[in-house]
N, C-alpha and C positions, 0 to 999 in steps of 0.2 A: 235308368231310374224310372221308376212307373208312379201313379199316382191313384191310389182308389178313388172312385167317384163314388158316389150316393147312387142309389135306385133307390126308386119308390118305396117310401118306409124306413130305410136304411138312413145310419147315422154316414156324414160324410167323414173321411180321415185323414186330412190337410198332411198330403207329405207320402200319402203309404202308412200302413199299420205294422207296426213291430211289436213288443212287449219292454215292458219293464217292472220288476220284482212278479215275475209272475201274471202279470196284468195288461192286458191290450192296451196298446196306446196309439194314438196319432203320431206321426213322426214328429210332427211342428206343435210343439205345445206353447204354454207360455208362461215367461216370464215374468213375476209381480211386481220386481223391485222398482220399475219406473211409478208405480201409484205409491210411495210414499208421499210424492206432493199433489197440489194441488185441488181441486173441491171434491168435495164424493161423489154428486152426482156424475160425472162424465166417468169418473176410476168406478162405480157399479153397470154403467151403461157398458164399458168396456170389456168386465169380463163378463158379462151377461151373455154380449155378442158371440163373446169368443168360444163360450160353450154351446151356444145357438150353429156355430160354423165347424162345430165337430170338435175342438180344444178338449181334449180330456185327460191332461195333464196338463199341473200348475205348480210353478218353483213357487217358493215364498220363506220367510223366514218372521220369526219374534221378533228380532232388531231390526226388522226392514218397518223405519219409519215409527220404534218403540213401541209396536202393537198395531200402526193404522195399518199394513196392509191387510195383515192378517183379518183384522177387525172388517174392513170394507169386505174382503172375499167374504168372509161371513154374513156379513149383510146382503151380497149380491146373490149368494149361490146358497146358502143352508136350509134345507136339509138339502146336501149335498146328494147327487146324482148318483147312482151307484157306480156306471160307470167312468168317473173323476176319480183320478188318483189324482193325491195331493203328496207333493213332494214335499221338506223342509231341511229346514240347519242348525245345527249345533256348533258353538267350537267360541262364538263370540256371545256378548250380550250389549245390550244399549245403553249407552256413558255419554251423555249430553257433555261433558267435557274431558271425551276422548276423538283418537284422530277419526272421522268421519263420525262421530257418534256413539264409538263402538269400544268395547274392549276386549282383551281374550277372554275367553270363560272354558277353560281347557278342564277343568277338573273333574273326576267321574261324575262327582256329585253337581256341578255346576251343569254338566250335559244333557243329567236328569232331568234339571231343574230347568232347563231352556226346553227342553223338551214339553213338558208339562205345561211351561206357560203357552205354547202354541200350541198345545192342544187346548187351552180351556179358552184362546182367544178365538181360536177357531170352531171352537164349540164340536169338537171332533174328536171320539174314541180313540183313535189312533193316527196315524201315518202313515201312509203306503210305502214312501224311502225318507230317512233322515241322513241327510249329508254332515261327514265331519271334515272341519280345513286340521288336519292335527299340526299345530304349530313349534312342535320342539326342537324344530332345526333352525324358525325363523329369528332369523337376527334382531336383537332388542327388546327382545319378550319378557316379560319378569322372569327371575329365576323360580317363582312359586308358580309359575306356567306353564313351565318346560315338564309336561308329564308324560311320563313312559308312553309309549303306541301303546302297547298290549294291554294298560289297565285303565286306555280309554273305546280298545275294540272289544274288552271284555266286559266293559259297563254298558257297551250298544248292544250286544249279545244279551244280556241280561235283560233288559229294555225290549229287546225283539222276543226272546223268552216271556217275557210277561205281557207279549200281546199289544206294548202303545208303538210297536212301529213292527212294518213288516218287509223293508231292507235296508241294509247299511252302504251306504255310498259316501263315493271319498272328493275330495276338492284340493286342488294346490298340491297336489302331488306327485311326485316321480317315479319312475318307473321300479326304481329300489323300494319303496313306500308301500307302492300296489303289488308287488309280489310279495312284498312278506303279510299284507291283510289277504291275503285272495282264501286262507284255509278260514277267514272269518264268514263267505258267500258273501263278497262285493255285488252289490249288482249293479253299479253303474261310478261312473267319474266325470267332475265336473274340471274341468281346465280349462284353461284360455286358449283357443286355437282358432285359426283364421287361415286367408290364402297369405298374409303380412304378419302370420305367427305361425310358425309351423313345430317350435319346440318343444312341442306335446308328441311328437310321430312316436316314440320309442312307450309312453304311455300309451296311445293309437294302437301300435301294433300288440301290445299285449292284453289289452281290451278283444282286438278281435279275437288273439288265439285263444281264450276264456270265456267269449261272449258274452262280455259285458257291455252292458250297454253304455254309448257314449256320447255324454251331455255337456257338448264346452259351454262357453259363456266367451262374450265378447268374439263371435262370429265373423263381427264384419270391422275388426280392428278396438283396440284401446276405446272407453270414451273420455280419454286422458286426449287433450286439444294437439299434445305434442306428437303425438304419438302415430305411425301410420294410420289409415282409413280405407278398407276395400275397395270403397265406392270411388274412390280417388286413381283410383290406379288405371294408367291408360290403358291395359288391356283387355279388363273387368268394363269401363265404360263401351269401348268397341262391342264387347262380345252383347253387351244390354242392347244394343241400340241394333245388333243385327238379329236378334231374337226377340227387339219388341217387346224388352221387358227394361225395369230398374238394375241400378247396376249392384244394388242394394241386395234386390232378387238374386241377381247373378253370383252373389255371395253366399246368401243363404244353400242356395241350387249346388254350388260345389261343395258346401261341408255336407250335406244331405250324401253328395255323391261320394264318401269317403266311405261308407259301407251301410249295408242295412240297417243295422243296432245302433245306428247314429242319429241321435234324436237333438229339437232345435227346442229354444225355449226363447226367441225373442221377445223382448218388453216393449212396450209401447203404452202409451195414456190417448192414442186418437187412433178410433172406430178405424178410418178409411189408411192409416199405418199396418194396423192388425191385419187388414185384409190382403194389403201390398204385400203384407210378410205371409199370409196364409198361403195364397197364390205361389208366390216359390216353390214350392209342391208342385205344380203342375209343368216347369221346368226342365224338360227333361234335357244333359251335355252330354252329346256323344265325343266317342275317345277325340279327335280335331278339336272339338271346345275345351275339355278339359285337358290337352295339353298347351292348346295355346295361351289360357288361366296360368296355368303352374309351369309356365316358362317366363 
């Protein structure tokens, strides 16, 4: 794994440069959803920075925090940078008295309408990817929920047709899922994968054979308290402490190393975190490290 550096004049590219929907990106982008709390000045100081460090891609969502994340990236970064792609989500909306905030909002017309509201928060034409979680396998869903895949990748088609988004990416999905959207142009998947979750490999490997790009979430373990932790694992801490790096890094550094099209988007709300996570990029495991990781 190699790491582009900056020269003179050049933007830096935390991670290596890949693409996504078409568009150059840093491999290590970032995550919004940590600034739904706390004040705005530190959550605009933060993504400021992180475009200042090269970050030119940003997850974010309408229900992240019912508008404020959205709203502060807009404050911090608009008029947006030409080259910032802004990713976002479909699939849910903001319910102050649902579980986490949230509720499903699976219906074509609801997707639109989630769509639209993050663009007018964000004060943005469009969307470079809109991610859907399509939920009609999930158990305990209203039955007014459970909508067909096909006439919610044919409402994202229509939506990309008309110019507010320029690709369709998927979340919480299986590898039966992602084969049957791929004749939709997937271009990327968001899953939970880690070196303490690897139940994504069969989505993994059909991303590469496709070349889609692939965006887990929860990298370095659950932030469910019960749940494992990368940084916790004895061989993850070893391997940090003989490379001089976090073992947080060392996490980051082995999903990096699961293929080129593999893009990182960790969140943070502190400057000197952003950094520790930008750094991982500069990581490089030869095959000794990254077996003794995935042993």
């Amino acid at each position: 794994m190699t790491t582009t550096r900056s020269t003179s004049g050049a933007r830096p590219h935390p991670g290596g440069l890949t693409s996504l929907a078409g568009r150059p990106v840093a491999r290590i982008g970032y995550g919004a959803m940590q600034l739904e709390h706390g004040d705005d000045e530190p959550a605009l100081a933060v993504l400021r920075r992180a475009v200042e460090l090269g970050v030119d891609h940003i997850d974010t969502a309408e229900f992240y925090g019912a508008g404020r994340v959205n709203a502060r990236i807009r404050v911090a970064l608009h008029p947006y940078p030409e080259h910032l792609v802004l990713a976002g989500k479909v699939g849910a909306t903001s319910d102050p008295g649902g579980q986490y905030g949230l509720r499903p909002a699976q219906k074509p017309a609801e997707l639109r309408s989630e769509l639209e509201a993050n663009l007018r928060t964000l004060g943005a034409e469009r969307l470079d990817v809109v991610n859907i979680h399509p939920m009609y396998r999930t158990q305990g869903i209203p039955a007014d929920q459970r909508v067909d895949f096909d006439d919610q990748l044919a409402e994202l088609l229509a939506l990309r047709d008309a110019g507010l988004l320029g690709g369709i990416g998927l979340s919480h999905v299986d590898a039966d899922q992602l084969r049957h959207a791929l004749p939709a142009g997937v271009v990327c998947v968001q899953n939970a994968y880690s070196l303490v979750d690897r139940s994504s490999e069969p989505v993994l490997d059909l991303c590469r054979e496709h070349g889609i790009a692939w965006v887990p979430y929860f990298p370095l373990g659950s932030g469910f308290p019960e749940l494992p932790k990368v940084a916790d694992q004895p061989a993850v801490r070893e391997m940090a402490t003989r490379l001089g790096a976090t073992p947080s890094q060392v996490g980051l550094a082995w999903v990096l190393a699961r293929g080129p099209r593999t893009l990182l988007i960790p969140g943070t709300r502190s400057i000197d975190h952003l950094e520790e996570n930008l750094a991982a990029g500069d990581i490089v495991l030869d095959e000794e490290a990254l077996a003794a990781l995935e042993g």
